[in-house]
GUTIVO-230039 format. One line per 5 residues: number of its first residue (from 1); for each residue x, y, z of N, C-alpha, C. Coordinates in steps of 0.05 Angstrom, whole numbers. Example, Ala and Ser with C-alpha at 12.3 -4.5 7.8 and 13.67 -1.06 7.14 Angstrom:
1	264 -114 156 246 -90 156 264 -66 156 ~ 257 -45 142 273 -21 143 258 1 157
//
This chain:
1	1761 2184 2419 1756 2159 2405 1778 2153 2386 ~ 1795 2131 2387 1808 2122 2361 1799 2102 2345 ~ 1806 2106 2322 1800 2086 2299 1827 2080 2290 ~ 1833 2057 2294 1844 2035 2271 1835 2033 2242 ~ 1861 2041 2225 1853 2037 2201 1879 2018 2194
6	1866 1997 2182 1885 1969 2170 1881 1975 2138 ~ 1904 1970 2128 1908 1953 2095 1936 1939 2088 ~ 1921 1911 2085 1946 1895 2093 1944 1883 2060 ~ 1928 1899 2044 1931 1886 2005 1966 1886 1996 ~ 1984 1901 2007 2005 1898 2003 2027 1906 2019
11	2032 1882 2038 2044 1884 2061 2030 1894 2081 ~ 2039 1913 2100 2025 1913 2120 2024 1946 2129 ~ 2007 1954 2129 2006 1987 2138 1983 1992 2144 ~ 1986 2007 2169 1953 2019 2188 1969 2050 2202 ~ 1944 2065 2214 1943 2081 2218 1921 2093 2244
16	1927 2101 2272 1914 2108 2283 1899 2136 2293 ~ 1889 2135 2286 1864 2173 2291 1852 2171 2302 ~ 1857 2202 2309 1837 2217 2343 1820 2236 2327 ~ 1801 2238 2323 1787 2278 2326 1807 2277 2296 ~ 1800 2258 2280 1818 2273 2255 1848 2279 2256
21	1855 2271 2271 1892 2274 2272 1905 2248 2272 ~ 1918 2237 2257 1930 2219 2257 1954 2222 2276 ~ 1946 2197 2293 1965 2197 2321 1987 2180 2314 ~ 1985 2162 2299 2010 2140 2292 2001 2138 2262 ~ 2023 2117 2255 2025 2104 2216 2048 2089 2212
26	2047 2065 2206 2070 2052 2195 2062 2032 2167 ~ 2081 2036 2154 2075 2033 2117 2098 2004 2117 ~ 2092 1976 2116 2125 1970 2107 2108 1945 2077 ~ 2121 1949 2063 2108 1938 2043 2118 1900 2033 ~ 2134 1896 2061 2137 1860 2054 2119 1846 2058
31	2114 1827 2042 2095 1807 2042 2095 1788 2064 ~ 2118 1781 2086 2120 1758 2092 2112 1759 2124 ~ 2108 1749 2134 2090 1748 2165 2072 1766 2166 ~ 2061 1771 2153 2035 1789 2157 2020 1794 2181 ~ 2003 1771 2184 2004 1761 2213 2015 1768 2238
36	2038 1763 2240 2054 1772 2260 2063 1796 2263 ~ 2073 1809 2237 2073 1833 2235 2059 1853 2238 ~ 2032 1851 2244 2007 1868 2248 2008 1870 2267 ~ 2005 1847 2273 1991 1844 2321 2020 1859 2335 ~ 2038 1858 2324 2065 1863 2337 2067 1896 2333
41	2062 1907 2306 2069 1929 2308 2044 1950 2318 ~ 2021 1942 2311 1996 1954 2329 2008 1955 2356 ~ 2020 1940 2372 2008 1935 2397 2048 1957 2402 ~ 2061 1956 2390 2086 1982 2387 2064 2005 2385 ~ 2053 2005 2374 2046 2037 2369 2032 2040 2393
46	2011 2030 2405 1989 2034 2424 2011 2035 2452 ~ 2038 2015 2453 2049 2028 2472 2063 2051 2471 ~ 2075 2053 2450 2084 2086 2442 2062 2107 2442 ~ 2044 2100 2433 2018 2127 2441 2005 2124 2469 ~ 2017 2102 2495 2010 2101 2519 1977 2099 2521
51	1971 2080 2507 1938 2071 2508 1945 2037 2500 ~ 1923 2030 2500 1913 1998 2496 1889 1992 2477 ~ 1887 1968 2459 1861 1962 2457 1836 1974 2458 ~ 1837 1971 2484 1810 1983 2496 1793 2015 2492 ~ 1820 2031 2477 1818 2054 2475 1806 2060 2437
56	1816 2032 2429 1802 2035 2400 1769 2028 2394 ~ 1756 2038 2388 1728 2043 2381 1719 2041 2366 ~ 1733 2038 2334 1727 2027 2305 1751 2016 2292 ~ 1744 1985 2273 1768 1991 2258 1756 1983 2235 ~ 1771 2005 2217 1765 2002 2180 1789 1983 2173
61	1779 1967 2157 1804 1947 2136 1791 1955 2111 ~ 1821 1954 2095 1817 1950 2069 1810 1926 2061 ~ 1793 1918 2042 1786 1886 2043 1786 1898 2011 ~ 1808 1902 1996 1815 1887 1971 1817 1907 1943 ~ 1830 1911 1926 1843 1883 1918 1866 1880 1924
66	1889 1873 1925 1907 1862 1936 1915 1828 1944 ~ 1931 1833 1965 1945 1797 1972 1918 1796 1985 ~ 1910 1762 1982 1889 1751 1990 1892 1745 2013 ~ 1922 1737 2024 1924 1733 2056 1923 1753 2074 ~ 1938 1776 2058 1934 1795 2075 1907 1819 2081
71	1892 1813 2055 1859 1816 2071 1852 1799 2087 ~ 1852 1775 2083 1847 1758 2105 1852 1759 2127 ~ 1890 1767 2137 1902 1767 2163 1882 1799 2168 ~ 1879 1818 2156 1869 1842 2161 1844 1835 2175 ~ 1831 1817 2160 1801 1819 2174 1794 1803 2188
76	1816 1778 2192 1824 1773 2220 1821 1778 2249 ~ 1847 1789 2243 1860 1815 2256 1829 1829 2271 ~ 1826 1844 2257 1795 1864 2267 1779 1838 2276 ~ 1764 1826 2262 1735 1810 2279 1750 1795 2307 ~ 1767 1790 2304 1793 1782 2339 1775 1807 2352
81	1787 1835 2346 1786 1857 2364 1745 1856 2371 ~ 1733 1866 2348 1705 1863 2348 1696 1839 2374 ~ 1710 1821 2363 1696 1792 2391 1701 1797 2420 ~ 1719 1807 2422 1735 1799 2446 1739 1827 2459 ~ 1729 1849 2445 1732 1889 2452 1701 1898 2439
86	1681 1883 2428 1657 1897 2421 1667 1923 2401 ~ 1684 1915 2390 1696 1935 2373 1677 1941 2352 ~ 1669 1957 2332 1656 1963 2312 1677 1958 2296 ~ 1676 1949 2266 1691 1941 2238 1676 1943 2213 ~ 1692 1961 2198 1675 1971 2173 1703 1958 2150
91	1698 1948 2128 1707 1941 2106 1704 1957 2083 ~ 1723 1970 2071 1725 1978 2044 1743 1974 2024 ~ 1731 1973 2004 1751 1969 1979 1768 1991 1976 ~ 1792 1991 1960 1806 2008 1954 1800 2030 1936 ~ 1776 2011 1914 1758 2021 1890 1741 2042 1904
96	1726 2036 1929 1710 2047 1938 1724 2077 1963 ~ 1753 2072 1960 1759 2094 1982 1766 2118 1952 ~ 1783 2107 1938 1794 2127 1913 1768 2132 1896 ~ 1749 2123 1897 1726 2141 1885 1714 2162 1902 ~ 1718 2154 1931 1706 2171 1945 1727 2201 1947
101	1752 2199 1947 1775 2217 1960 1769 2237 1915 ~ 1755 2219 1910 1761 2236 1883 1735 2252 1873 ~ 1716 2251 1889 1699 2264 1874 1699 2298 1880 ~ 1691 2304 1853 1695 2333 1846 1668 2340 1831 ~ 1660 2359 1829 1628 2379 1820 1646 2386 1789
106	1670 2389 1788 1674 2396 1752 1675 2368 1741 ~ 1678 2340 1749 1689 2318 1745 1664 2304 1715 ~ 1681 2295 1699 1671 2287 1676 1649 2265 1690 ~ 1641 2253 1676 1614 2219 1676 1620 2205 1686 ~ 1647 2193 1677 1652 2171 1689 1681 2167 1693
111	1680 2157 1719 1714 2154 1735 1726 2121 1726 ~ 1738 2120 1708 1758 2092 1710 1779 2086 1727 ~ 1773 2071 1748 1804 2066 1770 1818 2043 1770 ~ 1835 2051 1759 1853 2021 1755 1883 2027 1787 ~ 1877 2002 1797 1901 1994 1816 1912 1980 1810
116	1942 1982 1814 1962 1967 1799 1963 1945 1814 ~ 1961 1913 1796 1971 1893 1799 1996 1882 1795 ~ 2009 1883 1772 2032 1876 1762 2043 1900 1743 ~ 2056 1898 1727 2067 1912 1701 2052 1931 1691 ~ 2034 1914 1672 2011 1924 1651 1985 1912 1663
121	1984 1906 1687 1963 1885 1698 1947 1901 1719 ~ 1924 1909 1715 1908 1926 1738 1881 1918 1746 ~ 1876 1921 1773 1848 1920 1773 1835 1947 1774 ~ 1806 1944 1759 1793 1960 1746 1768 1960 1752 ~ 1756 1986 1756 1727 1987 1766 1724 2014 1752
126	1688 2022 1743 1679 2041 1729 1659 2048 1753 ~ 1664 2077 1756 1635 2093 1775 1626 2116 1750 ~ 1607 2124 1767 1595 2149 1751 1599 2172 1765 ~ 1595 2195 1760 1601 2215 1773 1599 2213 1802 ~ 1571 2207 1803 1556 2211 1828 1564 2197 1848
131	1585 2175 1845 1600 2155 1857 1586 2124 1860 ~ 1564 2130 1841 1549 2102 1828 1568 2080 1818 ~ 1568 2055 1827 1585 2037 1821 1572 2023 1791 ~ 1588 2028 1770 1573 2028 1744 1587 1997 1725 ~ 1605 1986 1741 1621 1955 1730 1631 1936 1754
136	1625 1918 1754 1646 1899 1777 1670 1907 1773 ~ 1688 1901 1787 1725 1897 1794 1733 1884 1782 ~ 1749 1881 1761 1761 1856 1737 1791 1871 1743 ~ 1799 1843 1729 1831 1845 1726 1835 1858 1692 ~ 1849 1871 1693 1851 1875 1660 1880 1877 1660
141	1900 1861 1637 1922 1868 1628 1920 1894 1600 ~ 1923 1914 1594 1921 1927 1583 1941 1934 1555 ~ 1963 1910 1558 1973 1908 1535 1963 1881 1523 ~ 1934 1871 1532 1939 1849 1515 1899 1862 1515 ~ 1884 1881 1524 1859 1889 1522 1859 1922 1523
146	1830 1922 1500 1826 1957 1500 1816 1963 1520 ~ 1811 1990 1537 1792 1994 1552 1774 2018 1534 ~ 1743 2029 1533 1742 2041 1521 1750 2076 1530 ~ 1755 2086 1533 1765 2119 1543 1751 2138 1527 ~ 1729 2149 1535 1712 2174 1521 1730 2202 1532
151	1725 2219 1512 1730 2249 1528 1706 2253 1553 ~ 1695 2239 1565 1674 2245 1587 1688 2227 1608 ~ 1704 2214 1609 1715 2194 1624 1741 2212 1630 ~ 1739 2197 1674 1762 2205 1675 1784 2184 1692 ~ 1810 2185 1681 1832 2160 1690 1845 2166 1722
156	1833 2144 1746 1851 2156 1764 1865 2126 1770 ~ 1890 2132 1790 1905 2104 1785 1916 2113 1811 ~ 1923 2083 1823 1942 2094 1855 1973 2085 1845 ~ 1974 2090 1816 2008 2086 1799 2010 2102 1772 ~ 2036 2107 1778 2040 2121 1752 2047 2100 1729
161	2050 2080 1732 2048 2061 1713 2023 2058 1690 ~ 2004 2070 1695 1975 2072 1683 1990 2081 1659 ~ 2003 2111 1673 2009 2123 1638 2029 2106 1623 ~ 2045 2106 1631 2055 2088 1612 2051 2063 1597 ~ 2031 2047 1610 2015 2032 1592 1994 2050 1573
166	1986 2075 1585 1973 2081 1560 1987 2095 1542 ~ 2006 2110 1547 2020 2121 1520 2040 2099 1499 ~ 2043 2077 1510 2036 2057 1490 2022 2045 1471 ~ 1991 2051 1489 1975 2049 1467 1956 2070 1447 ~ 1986 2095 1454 1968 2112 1446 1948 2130 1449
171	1936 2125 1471 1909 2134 1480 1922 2165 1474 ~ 1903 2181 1468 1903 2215 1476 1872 2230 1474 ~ 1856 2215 1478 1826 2223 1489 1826 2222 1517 ~ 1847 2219 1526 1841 2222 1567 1856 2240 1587 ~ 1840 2247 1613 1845 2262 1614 1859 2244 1646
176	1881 2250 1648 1900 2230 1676 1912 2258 1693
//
């Protein structure tokens, strides 16, 4: 069985798996044909891995946060396959994959995940240990807002830019 995994929040990169082994992957991070650049390079890989379509059985997209077109072309992309291959399609947030890849039995209360938007500009979501979704997804600029940071809280980020906005502001109750 392969699964298609899409995330097209910034630029365009998927990944295809067998039995847990990643059979292919291509990462390219330009914004521009999205679209075209998906259907084109999927359908490279599936001939380089000497299968088709027909051989995929699920596909996961990232659906957000990121470029709005390119969730869109992503989920696209998949409900095409779903219509027309009875494909199965599952959607996740990015919030919801890095809470999951992070949970740990020593892990403090509460997980803050900020993904980088811009500079000082992230989106931000609060879980609880248990992987309880404990805040909606906001945008926060963090040089122009506090966040609050307990010693029970813990900071994960898919950028190293986090720290450096926070050792600007000082923070040293957290644990990154």
């Amino acid at each position: 069985i392969m699964i298609l995994i899409i995330d097209c929040t910034v630029g365009v990169e998927f990944a295809i798996i067998s039995n847990k082994k990643i059979l292919f992957k291509k990462k390219n991070n330009k914004l521009k044909n999205i679209s075209e650049r998906l259907v084109l390079e999927v359908e490279k890989a599936l001939t380089k891995l000497h299968s088709n379509y027909q051989n995929i059985k699920k596909v996961v997209v990232v659906i957000g946060p990121g470029s709005f077109t390119g969730v869109r072309t992503a989920v696209t992309f998949a409900k095409l396959l779903k219509l027309s291959l009875d494909i199965k399609i599952y959607g996740l947030s990015k919030f919801q994959i890095i809470n999951f890849l992070t949970v740990s039995k020593s892990m403090s209360d509460t997980k803050n995940i900020f993904i980088l938007n811009n500079n000082s500009s992230f989106f931000f979501q609060r879980f609880k240990k248990n992987v309880e979704i404990q805040s909606k997804p906001e945008i926060v600029d963090l040089k122009k807002r506090v966040i609050k940071i307990t010693k029970e809280s813990r900071i994960i980020s898919d950028s190293f830019s986090i720290k450096k906005c926070l050792r600007q502001k000082k923070v040293t109750d957290i644990e990154i």
